[in-house]
C-alpha positions as MATLAB code, in Angstrom:
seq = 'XXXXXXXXXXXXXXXXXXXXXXXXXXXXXXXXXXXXXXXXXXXXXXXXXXXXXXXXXXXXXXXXXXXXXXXXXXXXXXXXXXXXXXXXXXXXXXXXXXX';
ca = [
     -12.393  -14.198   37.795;
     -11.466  -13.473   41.174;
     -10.373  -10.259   42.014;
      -6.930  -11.503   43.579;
      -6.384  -13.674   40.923;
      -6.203  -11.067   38.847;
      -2.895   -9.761   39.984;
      -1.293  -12.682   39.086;
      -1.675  -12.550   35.283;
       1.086  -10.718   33.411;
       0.099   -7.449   31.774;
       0.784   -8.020   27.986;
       0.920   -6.001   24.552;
      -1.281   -7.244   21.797;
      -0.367   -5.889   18.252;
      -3.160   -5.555   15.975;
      -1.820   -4.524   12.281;
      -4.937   -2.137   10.558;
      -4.828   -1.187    7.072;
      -7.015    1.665    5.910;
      -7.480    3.323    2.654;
      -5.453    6.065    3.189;
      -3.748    7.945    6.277;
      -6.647    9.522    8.176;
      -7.592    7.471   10.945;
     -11.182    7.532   10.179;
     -10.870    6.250    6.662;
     -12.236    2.368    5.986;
     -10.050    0.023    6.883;
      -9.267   -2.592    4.538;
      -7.144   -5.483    6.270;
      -6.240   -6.654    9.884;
      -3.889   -9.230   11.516;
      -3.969   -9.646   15.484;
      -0.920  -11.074   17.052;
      -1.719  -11.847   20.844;
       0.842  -12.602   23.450;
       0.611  -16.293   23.244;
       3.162  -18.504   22.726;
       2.000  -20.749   19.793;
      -0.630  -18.586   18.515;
      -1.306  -17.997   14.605;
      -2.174  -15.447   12.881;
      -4.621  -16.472   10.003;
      -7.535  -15.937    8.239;
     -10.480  -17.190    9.266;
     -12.735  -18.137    6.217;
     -15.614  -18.383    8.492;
     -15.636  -14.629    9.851;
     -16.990  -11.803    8.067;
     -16.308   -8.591    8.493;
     -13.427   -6.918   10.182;
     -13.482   -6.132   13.880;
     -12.988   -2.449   13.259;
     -14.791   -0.210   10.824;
     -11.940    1.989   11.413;
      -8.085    2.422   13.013;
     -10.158    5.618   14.459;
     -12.370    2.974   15.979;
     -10.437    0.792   17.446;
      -8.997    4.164   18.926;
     -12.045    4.469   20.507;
     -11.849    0.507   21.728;
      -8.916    1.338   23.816;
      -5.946    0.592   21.370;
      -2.769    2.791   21.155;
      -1.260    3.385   18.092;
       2.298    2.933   17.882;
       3.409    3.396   13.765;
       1.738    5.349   11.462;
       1.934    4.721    7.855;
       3.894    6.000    5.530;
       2.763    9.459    4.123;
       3.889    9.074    0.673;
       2.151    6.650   -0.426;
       2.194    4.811   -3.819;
       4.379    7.300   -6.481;
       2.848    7.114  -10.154;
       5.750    4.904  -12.167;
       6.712    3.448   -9.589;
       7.852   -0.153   -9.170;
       6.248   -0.441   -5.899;
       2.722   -0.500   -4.852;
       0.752    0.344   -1.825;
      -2.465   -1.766   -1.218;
      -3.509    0.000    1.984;
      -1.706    2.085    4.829;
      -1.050    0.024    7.043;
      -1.083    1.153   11.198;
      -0.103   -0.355   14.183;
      -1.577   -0.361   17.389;
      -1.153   -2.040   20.564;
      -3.148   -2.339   23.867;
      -2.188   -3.579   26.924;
      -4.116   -6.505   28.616;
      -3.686   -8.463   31.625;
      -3.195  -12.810   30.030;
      -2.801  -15.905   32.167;
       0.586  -17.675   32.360;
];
């Protein structure tokens, strides 16, 4: 890309939705979804891919993303109706797209 064209593409969050397997940053993660700035796109799964494209949220840390929500501390509560299947983090990272 040329240097000047550069200037001319819109800087642009992309969300990327981790879940680990508990609240520390460095712990596995277990689940991702990527939402880019593009109108149309979908967020799937691809059958085809294996793997995630972090290890960790702590990695992807170290890849540049921000993150913007923590999970919630308390997690699952013994008896409880409602489950937790991962804590789930959100991070963002700004990125120059083409209009």
């Amino acid at each position: 890309m040329r240097a000047d064209a550069a200037k001319y593409m819109a800087l642009k969050q992309r969300l990327l939705y981790l879940s680990g397997q508990s609240t520390d940053p460095r712990s596995p993660a277990i689940s991702q979804a990527l939402h880019e700035p593009v109108r149309g796109s979908i967020v799937e799964i691809d059958p085809t891919k294996t793997g995630l494209d972090y290890d960790s949220v702590y990695e992807a840390i170290c890849d540049g993303w921000r993150v913007v929500h923590f999970p919630d501390q308390r997690g699952s509560l013994e008896g409880s109706e409602v489950e937790v299947f991962g804590y789930q983090f959100v991070l963002e990272k700004m990125e120059q797209f083409d209009d």
